[in-house]
PADRENLUM-886034 format. One line per 3 residues: number of its first residue (from 1); their letters; for each residue x, y, z of C-alpha. Coordinates in Angstrom, 3 decimals. Layout:
// residues N
NUM> a> X,Y,Z ~ ... .
//
This chain:
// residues 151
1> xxx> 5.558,33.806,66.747 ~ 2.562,35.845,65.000 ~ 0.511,34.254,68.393 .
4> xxx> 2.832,35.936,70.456 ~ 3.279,39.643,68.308 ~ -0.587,39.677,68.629 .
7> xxx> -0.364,39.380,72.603 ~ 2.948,41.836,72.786 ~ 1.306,44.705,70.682 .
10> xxx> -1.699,46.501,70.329 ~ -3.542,49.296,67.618 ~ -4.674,51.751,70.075 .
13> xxx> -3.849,54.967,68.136 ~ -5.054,54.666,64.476 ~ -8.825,53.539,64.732 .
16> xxx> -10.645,53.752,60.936 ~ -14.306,54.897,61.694 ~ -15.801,54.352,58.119 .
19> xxx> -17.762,51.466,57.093 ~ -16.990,49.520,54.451 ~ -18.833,50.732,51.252 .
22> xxx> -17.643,48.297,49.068 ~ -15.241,50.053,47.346 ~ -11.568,49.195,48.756 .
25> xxx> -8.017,49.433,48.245 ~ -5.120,46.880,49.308 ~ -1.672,48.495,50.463 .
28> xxx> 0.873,45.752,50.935 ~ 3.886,46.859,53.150 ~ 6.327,44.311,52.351 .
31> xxx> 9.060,42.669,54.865 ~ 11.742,44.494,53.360 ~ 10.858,48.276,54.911 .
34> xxx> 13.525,48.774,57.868 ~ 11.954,52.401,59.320 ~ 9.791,50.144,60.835 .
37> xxx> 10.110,48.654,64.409 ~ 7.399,45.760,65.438 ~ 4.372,47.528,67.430 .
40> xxx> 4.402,50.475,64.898 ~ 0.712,51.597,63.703 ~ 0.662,52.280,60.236 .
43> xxx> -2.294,54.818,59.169 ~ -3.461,55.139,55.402 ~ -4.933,59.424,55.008 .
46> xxx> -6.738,61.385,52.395 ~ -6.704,64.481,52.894 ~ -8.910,64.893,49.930 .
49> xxx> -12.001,62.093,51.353 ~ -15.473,62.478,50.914 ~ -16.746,62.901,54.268 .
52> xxx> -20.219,63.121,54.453 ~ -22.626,60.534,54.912 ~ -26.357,59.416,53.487 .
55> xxx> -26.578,63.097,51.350 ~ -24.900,64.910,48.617 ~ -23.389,67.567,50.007 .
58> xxx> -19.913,66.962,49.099 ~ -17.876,66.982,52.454 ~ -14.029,67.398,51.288 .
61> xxx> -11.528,66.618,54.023 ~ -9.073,64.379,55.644 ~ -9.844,60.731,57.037 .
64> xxx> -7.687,58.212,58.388 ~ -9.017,55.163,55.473 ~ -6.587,52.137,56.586 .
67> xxx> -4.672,51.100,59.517 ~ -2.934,48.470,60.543 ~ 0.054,46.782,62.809 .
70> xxx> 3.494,46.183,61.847 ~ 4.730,43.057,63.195 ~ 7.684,43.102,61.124 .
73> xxx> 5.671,40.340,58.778 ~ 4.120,41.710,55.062 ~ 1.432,43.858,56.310 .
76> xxx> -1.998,44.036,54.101 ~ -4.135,46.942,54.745 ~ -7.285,47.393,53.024 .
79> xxx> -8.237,51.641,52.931 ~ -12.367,52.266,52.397 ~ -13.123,54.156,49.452 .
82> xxx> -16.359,56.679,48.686 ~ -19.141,56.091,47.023 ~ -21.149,58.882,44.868 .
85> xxx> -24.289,57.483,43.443 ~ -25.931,61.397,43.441 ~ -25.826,62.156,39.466 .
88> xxx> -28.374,58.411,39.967 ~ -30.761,60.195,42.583 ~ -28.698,58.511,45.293 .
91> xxx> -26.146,59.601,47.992 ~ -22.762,59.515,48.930 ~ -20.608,57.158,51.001 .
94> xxx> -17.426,58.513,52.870 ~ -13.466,57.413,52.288 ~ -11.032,57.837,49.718 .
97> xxx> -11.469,59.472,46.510 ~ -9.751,58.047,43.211 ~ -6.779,60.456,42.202 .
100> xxx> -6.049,61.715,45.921 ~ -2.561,60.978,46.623 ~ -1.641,58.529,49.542 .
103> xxx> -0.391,60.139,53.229 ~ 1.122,57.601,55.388 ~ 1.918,58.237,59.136 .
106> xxx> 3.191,56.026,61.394 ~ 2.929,56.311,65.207 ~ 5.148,54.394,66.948 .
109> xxx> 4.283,53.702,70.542 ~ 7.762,53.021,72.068 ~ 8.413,56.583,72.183 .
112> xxx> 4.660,58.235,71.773 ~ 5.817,59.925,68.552 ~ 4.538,60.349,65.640 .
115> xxx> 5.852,60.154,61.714 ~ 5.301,61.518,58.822 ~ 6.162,59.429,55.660 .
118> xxx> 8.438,62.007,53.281 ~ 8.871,59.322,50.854 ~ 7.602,56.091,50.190 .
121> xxx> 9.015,53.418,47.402 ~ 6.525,51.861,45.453 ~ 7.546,48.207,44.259 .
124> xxx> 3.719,48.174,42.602 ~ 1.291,51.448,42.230 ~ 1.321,54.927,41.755 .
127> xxx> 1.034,55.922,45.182 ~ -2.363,57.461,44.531 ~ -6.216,56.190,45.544 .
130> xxx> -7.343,54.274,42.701 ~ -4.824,51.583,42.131 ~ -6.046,47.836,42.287 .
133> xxx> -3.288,47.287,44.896 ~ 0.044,48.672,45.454 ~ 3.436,47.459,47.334 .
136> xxx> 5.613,49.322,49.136 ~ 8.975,48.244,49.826 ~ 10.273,51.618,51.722 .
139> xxx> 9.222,53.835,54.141 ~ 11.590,57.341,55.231 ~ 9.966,58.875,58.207 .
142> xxx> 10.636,62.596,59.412 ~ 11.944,63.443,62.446 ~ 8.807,62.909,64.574 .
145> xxx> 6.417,64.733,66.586 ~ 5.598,63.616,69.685 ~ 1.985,63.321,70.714 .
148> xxx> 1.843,62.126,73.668 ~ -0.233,59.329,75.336 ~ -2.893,58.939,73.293 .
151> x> -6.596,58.114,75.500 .
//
């Protein structure tokens, strides 16, 4: 059946455009979340990431850091955290920093919309960058806003 979800669906709207740096952490949505249908996206956000790239200028903003596909199967996605080597005469690395809290969206293609997570439950974590891993075991979604095809 996984064979067959990976022919059915596709993860055309939430595209992570960071390297890896190294520094990573795992988000495990489990099999028990029901605001989920098969085909949803599921995007990881800080809106607090390091942005910038090869310097130290400090770049604060937001950055989509994980995505993945829910097939209605655990889902493991790995977010890409930052890397600030300036105080050792390096440079910095965008993604995630350590402290920022998590913002999950979710854009489900059935209907073009897309969701805002208003709560999440945490089985495992603290729902903030920095954990080892964490687990999520519920997802409440708002109302939507639709979006539109996405190109």
């Amino acid at each position: 059946m996984l064979m067959l979800n990976t022919f059915l669906y596709s993860q055309d709207f939430y595209n992570v455009e960071l390297d890896p740096t190294g520094v990573s952490q795992l988000t495990i949505f489990q099999t028990a979340i029901t605001s989920l249908e098969p085909g949803d996206e599921i995007g990881i956000f800080d809106e607090n990431a390091l942005l910038n790239f090869g310097d130290c200028s400090s770049t604060i903003g937001s950055v989509l850091v994980g995505a993945g596909l829910w097939t209605g199967e655990q889902l493991e996605i790995v977010s890409v955290g930052s890397v600030d080597n300036c105080a050792f005469g390096g440079f910095q690395l965008p993604g995630y920093q350590d402290g920022s809290p998590i913002i999950i969206k979710v854009y489900r293609a059935s209907n073009e919309t897309e969701y805002n997570v208003t709560a999440a439950t945490y089985s495992a974590g603290t729902g903030t960058f920095g954990d080892w891993f964490m687990a999520i075991s519920e997802l409440e979604l708002d109302d939507g806003t639709y979006v539109g095809p996405y190109y």
